[in-house]
N, C-alpha and C positions, 0 to 999 in steps of 0.2 A: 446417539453418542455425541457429546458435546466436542468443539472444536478443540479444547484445552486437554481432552482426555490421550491426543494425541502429539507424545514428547521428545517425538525425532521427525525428523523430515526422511528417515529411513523408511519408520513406522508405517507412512503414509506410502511412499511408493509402491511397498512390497503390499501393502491391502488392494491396492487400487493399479496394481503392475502398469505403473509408470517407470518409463527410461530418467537416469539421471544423467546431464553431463555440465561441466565448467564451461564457461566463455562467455569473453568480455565483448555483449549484446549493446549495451548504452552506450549511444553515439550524445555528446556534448552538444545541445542545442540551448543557445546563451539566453537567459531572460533576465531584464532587466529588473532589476531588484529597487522598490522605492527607499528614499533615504529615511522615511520615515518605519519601515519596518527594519532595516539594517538598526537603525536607533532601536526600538522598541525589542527585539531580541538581545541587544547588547546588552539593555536597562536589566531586560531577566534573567540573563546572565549572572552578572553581577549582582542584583540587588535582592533577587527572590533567592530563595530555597529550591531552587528547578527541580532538584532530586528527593525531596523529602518525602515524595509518595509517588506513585504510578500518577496519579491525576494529575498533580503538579504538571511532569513531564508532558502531560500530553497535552492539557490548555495553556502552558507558556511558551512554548518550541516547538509540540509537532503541529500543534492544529495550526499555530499563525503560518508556518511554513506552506503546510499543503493549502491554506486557505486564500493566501496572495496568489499561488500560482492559478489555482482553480477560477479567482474571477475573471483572468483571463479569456477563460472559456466557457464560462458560464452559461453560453448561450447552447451551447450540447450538452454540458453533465451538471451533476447535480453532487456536490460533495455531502453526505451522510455520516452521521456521529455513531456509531452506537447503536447501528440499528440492526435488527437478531434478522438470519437469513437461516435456511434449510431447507431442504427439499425430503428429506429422510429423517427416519431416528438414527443411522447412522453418521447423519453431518447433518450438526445445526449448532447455534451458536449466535455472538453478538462480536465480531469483527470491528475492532477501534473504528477504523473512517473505511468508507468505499466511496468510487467515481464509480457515479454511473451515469446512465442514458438519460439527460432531459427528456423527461413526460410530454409530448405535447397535451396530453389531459393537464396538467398543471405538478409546480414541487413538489405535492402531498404523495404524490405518487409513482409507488417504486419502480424503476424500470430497470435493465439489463445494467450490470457491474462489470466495471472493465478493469479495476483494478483496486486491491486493496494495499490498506497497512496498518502495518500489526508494531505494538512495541514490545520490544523485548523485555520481558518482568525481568526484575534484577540482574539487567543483564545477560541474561539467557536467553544465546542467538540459538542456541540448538533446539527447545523447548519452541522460543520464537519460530523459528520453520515449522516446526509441525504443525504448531498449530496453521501459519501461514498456509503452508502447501496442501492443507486437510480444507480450507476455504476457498481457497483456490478452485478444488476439486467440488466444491458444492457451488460453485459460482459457474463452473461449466457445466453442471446438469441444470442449475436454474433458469441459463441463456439458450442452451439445446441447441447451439452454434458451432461443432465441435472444429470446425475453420479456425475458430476466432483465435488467436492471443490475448492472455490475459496477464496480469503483471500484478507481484508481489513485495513488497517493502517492509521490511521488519529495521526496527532503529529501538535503538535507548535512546534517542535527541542527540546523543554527539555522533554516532557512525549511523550511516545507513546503507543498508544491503539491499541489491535488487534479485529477483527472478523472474521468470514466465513461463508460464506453461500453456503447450499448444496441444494437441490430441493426446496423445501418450508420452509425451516427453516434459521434462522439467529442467532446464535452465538457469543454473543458477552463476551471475554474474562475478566474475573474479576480482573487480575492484571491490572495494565499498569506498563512502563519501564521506565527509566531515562536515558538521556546522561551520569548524574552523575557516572552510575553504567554502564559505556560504556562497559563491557563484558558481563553482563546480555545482554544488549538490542543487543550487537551483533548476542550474544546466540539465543534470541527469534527472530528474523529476518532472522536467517538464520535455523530455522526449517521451515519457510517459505518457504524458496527455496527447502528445501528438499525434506516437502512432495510436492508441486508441480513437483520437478525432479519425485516423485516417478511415480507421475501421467500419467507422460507422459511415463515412460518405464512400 
């Protein structure tokens, strides 16, 4: 069953009797933003057509976004486009971007996902969670870590929403973030990466 078949983040709980609850998780850890990417989102902003398809949004605001922060860290994860994950015919799918586990075999090679993000088609954060929280849940059978925390991000490009889900419970964050406010959402996205860094050392 494909990730998109599932259109509520209710849909997924009650398959998989996960707990749900609210609370504001993301602690603001400042990252410094180059003058040269603050320009280059402005420029597409303003100059492209951001929204005239799904792809649009996701090569001119979400990739460069998560891709400044990730070089960061580059030296533990490996940021992924596109690439199909599942462990069942029940969940499988091809998830926008995931962080994962640098390979010490080398990039070519998949290793444990800490976190993914999903955009919301036309806007549809609700549709958006299910599928999120349905990945989620195939991310933690494919890591077999049931310890871990893992972390969920669903955006159109201007809001972005976080969750995480740890054994049986699902998390979902009471803020969401703006482009508008691009050092905030920098900030929250790259507590992201942290605690996952933590997780892994």
């Amino acid at each position: 069953m494909s990730f998109t078949c599932y259109k509520t983040l209710s849909q997924v709980l009650q398959t998989f009797h996960i707990s749900y609850q609210e609370q504001n998780f993301i602690q603001i850890k400042p990252f410094e933003i180059s003058d040269y990417l603050r320009a280059e989102l402005q420029f597409n902003l303003i100059e492209l057509v951001v929204d005239s398809s799904e792809y649009a949004l996701c090569e001119n605001l979400i990739y460069p976004i998560l891709r400044e922060i990730w070089k960061a860290y580059k030296t533990d994860f490996m940021l992924w486009s596109h690439h199909p994950i599942g462990e069942s015919d029940e969940l499988s799918g091809v998830p926008d971007y995931l962080i994962t586990k640098r390979s010490p075999l080398g990039k070519i090679v998949f290793e444990q996902p800490y976190f993914i993000v999903i955009e919301a088609k036309k806007d549809n954060f609700s549709e958006g969670w299910g599928q999120c929280a349905a990945e989620l849940v195939a991310i933690q059978q494919i890591n077999n870590h049931p310890e871990q925390t893992l972390f969920g991000v669903v955006t159109n490009a201007d809001r972005w929403e976080f969750a995480k889900l740890q054994p049986e419970l699902f998390t979902k964050n009471l803020n969401g973030y703006h482009i508008e406010n691009l050092d905030e959402l920098f900030a929250a996205i790259n507590y992201l990466f942290l605690e996952s860094q933590r997780q892994i050392q």
